[in-house]
VMD Tcl script that draws the C-alpha trace (Angstrom):
set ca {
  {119.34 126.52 66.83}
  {118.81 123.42 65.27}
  {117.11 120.58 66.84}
  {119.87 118.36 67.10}
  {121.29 120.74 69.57}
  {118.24 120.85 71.66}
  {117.61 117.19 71.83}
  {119.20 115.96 75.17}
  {122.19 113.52 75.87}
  {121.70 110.20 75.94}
  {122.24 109.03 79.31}
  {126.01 107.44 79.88}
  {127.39 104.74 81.90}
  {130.45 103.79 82.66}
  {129.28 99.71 82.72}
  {126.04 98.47 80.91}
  {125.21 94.73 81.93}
  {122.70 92.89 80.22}
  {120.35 90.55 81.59}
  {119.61 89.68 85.30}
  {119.83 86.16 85.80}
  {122.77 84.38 88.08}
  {125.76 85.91 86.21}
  {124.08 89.81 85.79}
  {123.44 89.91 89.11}
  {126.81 88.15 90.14}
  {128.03 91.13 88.13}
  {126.27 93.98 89.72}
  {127.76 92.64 93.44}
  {130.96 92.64 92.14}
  {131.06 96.14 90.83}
  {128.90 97.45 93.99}
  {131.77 96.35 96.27}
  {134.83 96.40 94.14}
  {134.51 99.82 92.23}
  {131.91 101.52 93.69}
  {132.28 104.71 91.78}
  {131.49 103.00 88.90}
  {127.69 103.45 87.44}
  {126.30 101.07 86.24}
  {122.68 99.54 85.42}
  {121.33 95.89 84.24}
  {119.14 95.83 81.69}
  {116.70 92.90 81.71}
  {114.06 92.13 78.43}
  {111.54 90.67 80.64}
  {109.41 91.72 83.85}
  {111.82 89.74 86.40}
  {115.10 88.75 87.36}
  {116.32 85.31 88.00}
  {116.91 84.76 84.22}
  {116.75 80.43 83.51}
  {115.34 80.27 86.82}
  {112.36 82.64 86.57}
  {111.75 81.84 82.60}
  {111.15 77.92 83.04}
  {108.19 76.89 84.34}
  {108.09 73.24 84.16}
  {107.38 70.66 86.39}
  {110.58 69.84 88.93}
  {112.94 72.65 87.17}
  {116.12 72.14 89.34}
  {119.57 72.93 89.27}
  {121.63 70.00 88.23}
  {124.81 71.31 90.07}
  {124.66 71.48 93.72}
  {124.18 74.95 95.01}
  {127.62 75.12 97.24}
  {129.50 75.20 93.83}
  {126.32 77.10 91.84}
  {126.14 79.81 94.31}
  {128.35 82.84 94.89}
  {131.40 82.72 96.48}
  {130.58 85.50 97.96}
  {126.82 84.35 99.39}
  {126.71 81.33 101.30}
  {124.29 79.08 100.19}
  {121.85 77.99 103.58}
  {119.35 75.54 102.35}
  {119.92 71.84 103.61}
  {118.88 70.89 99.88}
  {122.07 71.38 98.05}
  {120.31 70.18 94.72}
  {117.20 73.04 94.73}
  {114.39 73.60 92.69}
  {114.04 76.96 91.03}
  {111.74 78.56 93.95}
  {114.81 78.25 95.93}
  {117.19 79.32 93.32}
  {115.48 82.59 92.74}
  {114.47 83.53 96.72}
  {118.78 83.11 97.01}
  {118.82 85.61 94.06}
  {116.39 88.01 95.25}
  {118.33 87.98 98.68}
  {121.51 88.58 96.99}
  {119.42 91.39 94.72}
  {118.33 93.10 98.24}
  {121.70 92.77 100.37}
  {123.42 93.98 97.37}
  {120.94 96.82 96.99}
  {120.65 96.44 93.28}
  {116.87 97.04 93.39}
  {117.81 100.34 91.69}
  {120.05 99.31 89.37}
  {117.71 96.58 87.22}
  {115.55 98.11 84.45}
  {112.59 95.38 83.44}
  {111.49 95.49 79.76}
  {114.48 96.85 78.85}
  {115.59 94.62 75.51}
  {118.76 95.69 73.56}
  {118.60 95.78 69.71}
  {122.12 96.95 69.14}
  {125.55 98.14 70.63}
  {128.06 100.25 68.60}
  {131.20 101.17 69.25}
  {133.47 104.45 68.53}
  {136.68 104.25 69.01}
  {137.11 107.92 68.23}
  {134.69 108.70 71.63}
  {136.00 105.19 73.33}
  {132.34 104.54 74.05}
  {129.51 102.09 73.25}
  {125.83 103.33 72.11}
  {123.63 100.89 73.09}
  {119.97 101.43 71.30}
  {116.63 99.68 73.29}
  {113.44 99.04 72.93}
  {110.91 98.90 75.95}
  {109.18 95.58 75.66}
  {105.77 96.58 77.81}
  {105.48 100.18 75.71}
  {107.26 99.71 72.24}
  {109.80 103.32 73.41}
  {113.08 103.55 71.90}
  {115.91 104.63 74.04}
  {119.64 105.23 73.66}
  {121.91 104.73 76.17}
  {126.11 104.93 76.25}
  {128.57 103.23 78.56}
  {132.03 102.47 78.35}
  {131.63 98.70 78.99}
  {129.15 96.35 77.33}
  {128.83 93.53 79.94}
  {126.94 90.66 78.81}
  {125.45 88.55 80.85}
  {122.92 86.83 79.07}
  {124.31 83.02 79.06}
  {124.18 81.34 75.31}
  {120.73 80.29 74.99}
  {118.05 81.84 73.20}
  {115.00 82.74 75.76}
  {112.51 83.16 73.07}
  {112.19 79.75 71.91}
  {113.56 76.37 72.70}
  {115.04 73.72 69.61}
  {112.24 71.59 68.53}
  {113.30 69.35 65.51}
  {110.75 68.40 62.60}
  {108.57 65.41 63.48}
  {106.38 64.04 60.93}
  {102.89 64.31 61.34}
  {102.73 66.59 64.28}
  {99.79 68.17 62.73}
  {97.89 65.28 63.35}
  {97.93 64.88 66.95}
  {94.76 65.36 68.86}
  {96.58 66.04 72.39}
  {99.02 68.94 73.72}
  {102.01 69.54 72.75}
  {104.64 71.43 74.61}
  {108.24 72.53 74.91}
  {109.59 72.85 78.35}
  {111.24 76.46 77.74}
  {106.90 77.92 77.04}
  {105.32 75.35 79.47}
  {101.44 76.71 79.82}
  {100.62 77.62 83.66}
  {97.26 75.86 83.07}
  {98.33 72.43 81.28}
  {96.75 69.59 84.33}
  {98.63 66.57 83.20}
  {97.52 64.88 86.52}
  {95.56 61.12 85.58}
  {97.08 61.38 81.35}
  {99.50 59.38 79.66}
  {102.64 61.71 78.62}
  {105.64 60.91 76.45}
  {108.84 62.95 76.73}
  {110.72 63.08 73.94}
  {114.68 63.91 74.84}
  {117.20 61.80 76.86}
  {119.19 64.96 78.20}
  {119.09 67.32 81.69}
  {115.27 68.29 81.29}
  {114.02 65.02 80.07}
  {115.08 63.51 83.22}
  {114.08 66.03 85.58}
  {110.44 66.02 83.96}
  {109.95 62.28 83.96}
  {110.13 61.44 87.80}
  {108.34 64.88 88.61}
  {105.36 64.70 86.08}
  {105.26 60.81 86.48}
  {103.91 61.36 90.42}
  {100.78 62.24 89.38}
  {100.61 60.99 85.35}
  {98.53 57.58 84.47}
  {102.02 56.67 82.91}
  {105.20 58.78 81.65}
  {107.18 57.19 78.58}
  {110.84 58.83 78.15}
  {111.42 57.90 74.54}
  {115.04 58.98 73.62}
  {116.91 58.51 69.88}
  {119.83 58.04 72.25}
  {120.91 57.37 75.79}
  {122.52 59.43 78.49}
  {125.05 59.19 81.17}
  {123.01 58.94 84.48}
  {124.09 59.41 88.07}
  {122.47 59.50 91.00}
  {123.22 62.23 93.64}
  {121.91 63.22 97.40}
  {119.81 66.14 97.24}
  {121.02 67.08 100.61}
  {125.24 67.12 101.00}
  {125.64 66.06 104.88}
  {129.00 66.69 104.84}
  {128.29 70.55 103.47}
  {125.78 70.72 106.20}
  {127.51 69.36 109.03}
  {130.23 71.89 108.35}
  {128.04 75.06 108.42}
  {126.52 73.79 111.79}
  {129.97 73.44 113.20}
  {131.59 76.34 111.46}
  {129.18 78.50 110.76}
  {127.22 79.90 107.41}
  {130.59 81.25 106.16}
  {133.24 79.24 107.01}
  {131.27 76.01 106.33}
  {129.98 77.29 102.96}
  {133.60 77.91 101.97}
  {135.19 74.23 103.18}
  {132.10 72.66 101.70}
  {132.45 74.63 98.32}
  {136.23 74.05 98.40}
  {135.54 70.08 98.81}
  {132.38 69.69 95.92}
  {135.38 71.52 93.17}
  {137.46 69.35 93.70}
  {135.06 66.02 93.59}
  {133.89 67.82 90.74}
  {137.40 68.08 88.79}
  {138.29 64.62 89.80}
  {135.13 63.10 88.72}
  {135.84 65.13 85.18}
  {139.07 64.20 84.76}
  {138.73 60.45 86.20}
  {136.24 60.27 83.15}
  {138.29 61.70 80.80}
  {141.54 60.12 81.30}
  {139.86 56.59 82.24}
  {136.59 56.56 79.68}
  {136.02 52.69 79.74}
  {136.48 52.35 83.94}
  {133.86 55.24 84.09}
  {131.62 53.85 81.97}
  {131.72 50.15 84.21}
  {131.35 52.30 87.26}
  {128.39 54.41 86.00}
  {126.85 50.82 84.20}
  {127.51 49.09 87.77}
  {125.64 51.95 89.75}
  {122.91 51.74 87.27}
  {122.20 48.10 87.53}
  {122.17 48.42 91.35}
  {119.11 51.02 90.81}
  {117.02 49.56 88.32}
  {114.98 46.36 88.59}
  {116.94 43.17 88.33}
  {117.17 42.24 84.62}
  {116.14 45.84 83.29}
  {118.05 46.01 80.50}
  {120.70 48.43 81.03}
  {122.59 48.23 77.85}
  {119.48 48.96 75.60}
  {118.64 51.93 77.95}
  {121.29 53.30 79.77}
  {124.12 52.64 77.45}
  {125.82 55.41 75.36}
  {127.80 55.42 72.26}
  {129.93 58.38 73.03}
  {132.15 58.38 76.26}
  {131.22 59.83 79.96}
  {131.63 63.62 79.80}
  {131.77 63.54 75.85}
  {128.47 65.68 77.06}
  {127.46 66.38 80.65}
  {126.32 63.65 82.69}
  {122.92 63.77 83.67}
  {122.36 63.82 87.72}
  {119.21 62.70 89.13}
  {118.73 63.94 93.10}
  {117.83 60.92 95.18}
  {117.83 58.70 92.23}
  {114.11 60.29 91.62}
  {114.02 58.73 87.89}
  {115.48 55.02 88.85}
  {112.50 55.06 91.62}
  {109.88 56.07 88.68}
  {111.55 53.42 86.48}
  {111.24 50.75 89.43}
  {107.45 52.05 91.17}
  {106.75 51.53 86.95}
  {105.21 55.32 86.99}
  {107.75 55.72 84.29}
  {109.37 53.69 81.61}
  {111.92 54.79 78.97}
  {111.87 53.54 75.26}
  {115.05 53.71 73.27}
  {114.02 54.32 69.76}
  {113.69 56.52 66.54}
  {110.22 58.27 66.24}
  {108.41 57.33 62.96}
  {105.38 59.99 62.78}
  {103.04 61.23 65.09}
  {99.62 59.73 64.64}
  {96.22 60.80 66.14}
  {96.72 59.47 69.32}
  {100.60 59.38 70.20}
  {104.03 58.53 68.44}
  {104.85 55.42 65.87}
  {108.06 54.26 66.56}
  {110.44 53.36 63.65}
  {110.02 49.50 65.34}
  {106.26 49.73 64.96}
  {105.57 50.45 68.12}
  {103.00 52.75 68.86}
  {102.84 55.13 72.47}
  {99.28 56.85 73.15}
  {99.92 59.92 74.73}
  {97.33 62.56 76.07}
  {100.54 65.66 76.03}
  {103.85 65.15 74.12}
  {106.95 67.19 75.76}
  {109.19 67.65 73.39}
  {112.65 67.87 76.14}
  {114.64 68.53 72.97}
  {116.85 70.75 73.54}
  {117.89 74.87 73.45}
  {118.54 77.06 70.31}
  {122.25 78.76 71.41}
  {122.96 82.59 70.60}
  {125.82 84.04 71.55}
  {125.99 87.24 73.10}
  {121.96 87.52 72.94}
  {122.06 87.90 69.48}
  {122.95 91.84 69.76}
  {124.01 93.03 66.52}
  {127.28 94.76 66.97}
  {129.36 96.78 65.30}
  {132.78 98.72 65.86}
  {133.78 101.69 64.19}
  {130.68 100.64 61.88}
  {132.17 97.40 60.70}
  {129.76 94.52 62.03}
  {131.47 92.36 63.95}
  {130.82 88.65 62.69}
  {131.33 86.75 66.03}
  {132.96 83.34 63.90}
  {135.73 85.84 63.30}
  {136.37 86.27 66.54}
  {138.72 84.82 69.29}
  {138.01 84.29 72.85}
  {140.16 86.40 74.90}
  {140.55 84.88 78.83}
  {137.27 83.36 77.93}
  {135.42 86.68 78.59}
  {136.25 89.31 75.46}
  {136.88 88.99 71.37}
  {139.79 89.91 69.48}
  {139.41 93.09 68.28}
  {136.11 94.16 70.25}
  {136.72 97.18 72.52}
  {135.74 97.36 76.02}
  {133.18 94.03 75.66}
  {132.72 91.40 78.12}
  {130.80 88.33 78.17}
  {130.10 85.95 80.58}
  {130.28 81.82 79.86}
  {130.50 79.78 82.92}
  {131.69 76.06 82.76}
  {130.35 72.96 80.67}
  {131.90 70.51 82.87}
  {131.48 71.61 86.59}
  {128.92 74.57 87.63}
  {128.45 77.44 85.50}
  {128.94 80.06 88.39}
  {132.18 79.29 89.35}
  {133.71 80.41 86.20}
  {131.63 83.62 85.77}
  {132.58 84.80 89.66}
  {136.41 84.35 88.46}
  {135.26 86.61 85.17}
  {133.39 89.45 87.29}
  {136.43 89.47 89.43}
  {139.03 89.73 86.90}
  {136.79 92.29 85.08}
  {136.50 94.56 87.79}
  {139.99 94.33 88.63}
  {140.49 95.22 84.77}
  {138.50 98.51 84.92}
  {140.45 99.22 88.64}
  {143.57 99.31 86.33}
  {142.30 101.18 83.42}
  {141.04 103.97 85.52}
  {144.55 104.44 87.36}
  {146.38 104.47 84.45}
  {143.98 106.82 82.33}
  {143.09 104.36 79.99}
  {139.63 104.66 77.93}
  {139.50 101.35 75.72}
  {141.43 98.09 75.85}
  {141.04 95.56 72.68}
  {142.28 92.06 72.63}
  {144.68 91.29 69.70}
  {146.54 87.89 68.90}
  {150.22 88.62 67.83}
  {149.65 85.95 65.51}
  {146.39 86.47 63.46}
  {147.63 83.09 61.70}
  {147.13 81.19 64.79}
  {145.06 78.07 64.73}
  {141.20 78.25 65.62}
  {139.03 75.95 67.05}
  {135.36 76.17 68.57}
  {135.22 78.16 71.56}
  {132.77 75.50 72.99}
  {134.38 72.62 72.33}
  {131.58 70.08 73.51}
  {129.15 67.35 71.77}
  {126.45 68.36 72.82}
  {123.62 68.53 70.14}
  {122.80 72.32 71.25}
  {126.50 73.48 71.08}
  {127.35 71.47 67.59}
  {124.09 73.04 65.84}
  {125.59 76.54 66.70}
  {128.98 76.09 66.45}
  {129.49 77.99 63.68}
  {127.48 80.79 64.49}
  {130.16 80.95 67.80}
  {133.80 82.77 68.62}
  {136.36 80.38 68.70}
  {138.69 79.53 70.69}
  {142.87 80.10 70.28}
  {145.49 77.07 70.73}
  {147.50 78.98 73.57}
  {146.56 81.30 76.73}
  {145.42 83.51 77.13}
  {143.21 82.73 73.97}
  {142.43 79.29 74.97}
  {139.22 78.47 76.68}
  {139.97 77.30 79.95}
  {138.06 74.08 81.65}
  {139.40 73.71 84.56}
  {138.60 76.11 88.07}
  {142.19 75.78 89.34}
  {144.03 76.81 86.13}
  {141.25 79.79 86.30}
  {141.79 81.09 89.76}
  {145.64 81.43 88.30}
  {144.74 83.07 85.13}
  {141.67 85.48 86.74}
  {141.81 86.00 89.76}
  {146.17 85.69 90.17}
  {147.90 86.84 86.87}
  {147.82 90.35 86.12}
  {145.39 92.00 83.85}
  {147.89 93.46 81.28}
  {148.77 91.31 78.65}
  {150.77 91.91 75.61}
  {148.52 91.40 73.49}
  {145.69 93.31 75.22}
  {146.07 96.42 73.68}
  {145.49 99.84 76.27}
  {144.29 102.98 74.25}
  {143.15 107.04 75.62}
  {140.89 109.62 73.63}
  {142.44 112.63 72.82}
  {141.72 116.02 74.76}
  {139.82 116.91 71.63}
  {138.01 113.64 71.71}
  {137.43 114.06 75.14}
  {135.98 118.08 74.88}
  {133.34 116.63 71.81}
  {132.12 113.13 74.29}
  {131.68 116.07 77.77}
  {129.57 118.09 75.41}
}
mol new
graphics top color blue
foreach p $ca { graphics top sphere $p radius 0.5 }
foreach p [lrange $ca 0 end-1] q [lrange $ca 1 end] { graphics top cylinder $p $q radius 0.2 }
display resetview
């Protein structure tokens, strides 16, 4: 008997997710309650769950969405904060880990290196590679769920700055921020104008000699309350659940109208956001120089700052922001192309995230690779021609989880359909391969535009284009059926089916 023979069966699944941050574990309820037949396990590269919110580490890491629209539908969200800090973030995960008994179901140091499809066994083979022991397992499923987000968790974007070698103090990214960097009584500039920047400033700037923001180019900035009275006045009337679900149901819609007042009214936005600004910064700060962009609002996310936390830096004068182009670094800080130079003890370079779609698995089907630029965006959540895949991409505009909850739903309600009807694959297919292609993330954001041609794009009709909007969603997800014509429905064989059993 040959050894082949003997060697045993790699272990099958009928769903695979990967990663557990906020969407893999969003994923895992909705399969535990909606098809609990179903097995299914979440793999996870590193030693914990929580994903963004377990991976950074610096100083004030927040959500910048409030947590009534960032949380599950499903789990009401009972904090009075409704902007939280990433302690917070992950205890509501590890609750929703425990009540959804998925304890079991997680598998740390569990990286993927590849998935490959058959079509002739209707089944993925996913290969792995234990990151605490250097093993090499297989494992097949009939879905590949991933649930990784678009960012690469290895390294953050750092561009080239001249003369970094000569700097005599730290230097640090805020995606590897060292446990034991004490920037308590130094002088620290923060390069970057975008979400991270400003959450750093205001937090490292309570104990810092002196924080300088120094930023190539401004950024929308809003103030928000860190608490939401209205949200919490309704769960202490209502109730966790009822008040959860009025509050959630009233920050959507502020957040649409807020989108698409900016959108469909760029130069009123901009006064409003320039007039709130003035009224937080010291009289005759210079709020044009600053605070001013040259794009319009939402032409990227606005930046929110809870309580206003980086106007008060600006007006104690903990913090100060410099508007310019960085020259070198020198021996003791950063020459500005005005001459200008800042002495800094520790740089933070806030610049940015390196974005990888779908982890950056290899994958292949029926042995072809599958280059992703080739690709359409199905629903937002599969790829033309990719069997049985699934990804999940929240919102760039609003919060991320309310698309992904839509997603799991639909998915699960996908797979609920597949298995009455007998079906073993389904592949999305335009009926028009001529039809006209555009980036699947069609934002200008720096991170996004650097990888937007490494990206799926996006089609110029439903169900192939990418929906922005949470209303048009709940019709398309959660309301429309799952059969499509041009979502194609296949079975194995009986023969097919004999060779996969043995």
């Amino acid at each position: 008997m040959s050894c082949e023979a003997d060697a045993p069966a790699a272990e099958h699944l009928d769903v695979l997710i990967v990663g557990a941050g906020i969407s893999g574990i969003g994923a895992g309820h909705y399969l535990t309650t909606g098809l609990p037949d179903k097995s299914f396990a979440i793999l996870e590269a590193r030693a914990d769950l929580g994903g963004t919110w377990d991976l950074f580490r610096y100083p004030g890491i927040r959500s910048d969405s409030d947590l009534h629209t960032f949380g599950y539908e499903f789990k009401p969200w009972r904090d009075a904060e409704s902007i939280a800090d990433a302690p917070q973030i992950l205890a509501y995960l590890r609750e929703t880990v425990r009540e959804n008994r998925l304890e079991s179901r997680i598998r740390y140091h569990h990286k993927v290196l590849g998935a490959s499809w058959s079509s002739e066994q209707a089944r993925w083979t996913v290969e792995i590679e234990r990151t605490d022991t250097g093993e090499r397992t297989t494992l097949t499923c009939g879905w590949f769920f991933c649930a990784m987000g678009y960012y690469r968790y290895d390294a953050g974007f750092t561009p080239h700055f001249e003369g970094r070698e000569r700097f005599t103090g730290a230097i640090v990214h805020p995606q590897q921020w060292p446990e034991d960097l004490d920037h308590a009584g130094k002088r620290v500039v923060v390069i970057g104008s975008g979400a991270t920047a400003v959450t750093l400033v205001p937090a490292m700037a309570r104990t810092a000699a002196r924080v300088t923001m120094v930023q190539r180019t401004p950024s929308y900035i809003m103030p928000v309350p860190r608490k939401d009275p209205i949200a919490n006045a309704l769960r202490g009337l209502l109730g966790d659940r009822r008040g959860y679900a009025l509050a959630r149901r009233k920050n959507i819609a502020r957040q649409r109208a807020v989108w698409s007042f900016c959108k469909r009214h760029p130069k009123a936005a901009r006064r409003i956001i320039r007039w709130v600004n003035t009224r937080q910064l010291p009289a005759g700060y210079p709020v044009d120089e600053h605070f001013n962009p040259p794009y319009d609002p939402w032409d990227q996310r606005l930046c929110a700052v809870p309580d206003g936390d980086l106007f008060q830096a600006i007006r104690n004068g903990s913090a100060s922001i410099v508007t310019d182009r960085i020259s070198t670094f020198t021996e003791k800080g950063v020459l500005l192309r005005s001459g200008r130079e800042i002495e800094a003890d520790i740089i933070v370079t806030a610049t940015g995230l390196n974005v990888r779609a779908l982890g950056g698995i290899p994958v292949t089907v029926d042995g072809a690779a599958v280059h992703l630029p080739d690709t359409i965006a199905y629903k937002g959540m599969m790829l033309s021609g990719v069997p049985n895949l699934a990804f999940a991409i929240g919102y760039t505009n609003s919060s991320w989880t309310l698309k992904v909850g839509l997603l799991c739903e639909h998915f699960c309600r996908l797979l609920a359909h597949m298995s009455t009807h007998g079906y073993d694959s389904c592949r999305p297919e335009p009926a028009d391969p001529a039809m006209p292609a555009r980036p699947f993330l069609d934002f200008g954001a720096g991170y996004i535009q650097r990888a937007v041609d490494q990206l799926p794009r996006q089609g110029d009709r439903m169900p192939w284009l990418t929906s922005t909007g949470y209303t048009d969603d709940v019709r398309l997800l959660r309301c429309d059926s799952v059969t499509d014509p041009e979502l194609r429905f296949a079975r194995v064989g009986a023969a097919e089916r004999r060779a996969v059993a043995r």
